[in-house]
N, C-alpha and C positions, 0 to 999 in steps of 0.2 A: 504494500500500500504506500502511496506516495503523500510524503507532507507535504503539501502547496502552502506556500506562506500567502498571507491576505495582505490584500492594499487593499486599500478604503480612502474613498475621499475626507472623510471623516479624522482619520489619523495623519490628513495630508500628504497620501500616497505613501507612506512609509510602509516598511513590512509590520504587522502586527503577530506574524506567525512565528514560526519556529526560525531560528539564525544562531550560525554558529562565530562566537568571538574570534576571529584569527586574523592576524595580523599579514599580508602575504603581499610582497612589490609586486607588482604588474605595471604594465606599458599600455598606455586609452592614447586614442587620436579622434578627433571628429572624422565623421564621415560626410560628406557633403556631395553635392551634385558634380565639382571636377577634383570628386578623389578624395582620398586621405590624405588629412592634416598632419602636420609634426607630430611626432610621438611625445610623449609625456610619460613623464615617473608616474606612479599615483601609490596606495598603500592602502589596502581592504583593511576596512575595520569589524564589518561585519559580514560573511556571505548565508547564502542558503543555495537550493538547488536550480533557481532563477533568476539568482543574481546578487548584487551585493551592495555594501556603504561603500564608498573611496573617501579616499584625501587626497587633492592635489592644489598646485600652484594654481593654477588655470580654473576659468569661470566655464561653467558651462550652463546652460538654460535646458529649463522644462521640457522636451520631446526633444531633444539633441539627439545623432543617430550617436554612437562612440564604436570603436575597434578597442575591445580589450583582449591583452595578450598577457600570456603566461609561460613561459617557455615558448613550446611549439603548440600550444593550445591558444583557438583566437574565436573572439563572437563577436558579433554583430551585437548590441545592445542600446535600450531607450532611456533616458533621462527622465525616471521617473518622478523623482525630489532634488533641488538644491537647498543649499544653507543659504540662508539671509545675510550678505558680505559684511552689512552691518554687524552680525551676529557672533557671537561665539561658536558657530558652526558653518563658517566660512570658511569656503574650498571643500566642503561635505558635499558628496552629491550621491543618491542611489540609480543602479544601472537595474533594470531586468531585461534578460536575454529576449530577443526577437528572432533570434537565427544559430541553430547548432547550439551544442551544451555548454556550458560555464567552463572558463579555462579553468576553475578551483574542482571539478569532478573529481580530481583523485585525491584531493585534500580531504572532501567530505568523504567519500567512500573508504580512505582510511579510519576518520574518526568513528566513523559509523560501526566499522569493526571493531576499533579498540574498545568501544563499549556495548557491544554485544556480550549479554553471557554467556 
């Protein structure tokens, strides 16, 4: 059975489901109409099986298309929340996957094991 985490307008697009804390570099670039932008550091704060929190230098807005990468793992993914730049959660933004599986699948699918009984 699959955990789907929930967004809700309500919680401001955020995930409201299950997420797993881990910290993991990854490489995001916009995706736009001629191409892919510069790549970018970023740093998962949160992921789950849909996608994740980031941190990075760079602004991105609400429906952003992004390329996140993880080694040789890469998706396609939507800007579903940003931080408020005014905010203390500036440069936060949440991705969920739109194309192919999250480059973090074998992150979770280890955890997943390690607390299996």
């Amino acid at each position: 059975m699959e955990n789907k985490p929930n967004t809700s307008p309500e919680a401001g697009g955020l995930v409201t489901g299950k997420v797993v804390h881990l910290a993991l570099p990854v490489r995001w670039s916009l995706v736009g109409q001629e191409g892919r932008g510069a790549a970018e550091m970023a740093c998962t704060y949160d992921i789950h099986p849909h996608g994740a929190r980031l941190l990075s230098a760079r602004q991105v807005k609400v429906g952003d298309l992004v390329m996140v990468e993880r080694g040789r793992n890469k998706a396609v993914c939507q800007v579903v929340w940003a931080g408020d730049p005014a905010s203390p959660l500036r440069g936060q933004f949440s991705v969920q996957c739109v194309e192919g599986r999250t480059p973090w699948d074998e992150e979770l699918r280890q955890m997943e094991e390690q607390y299996q009984p």
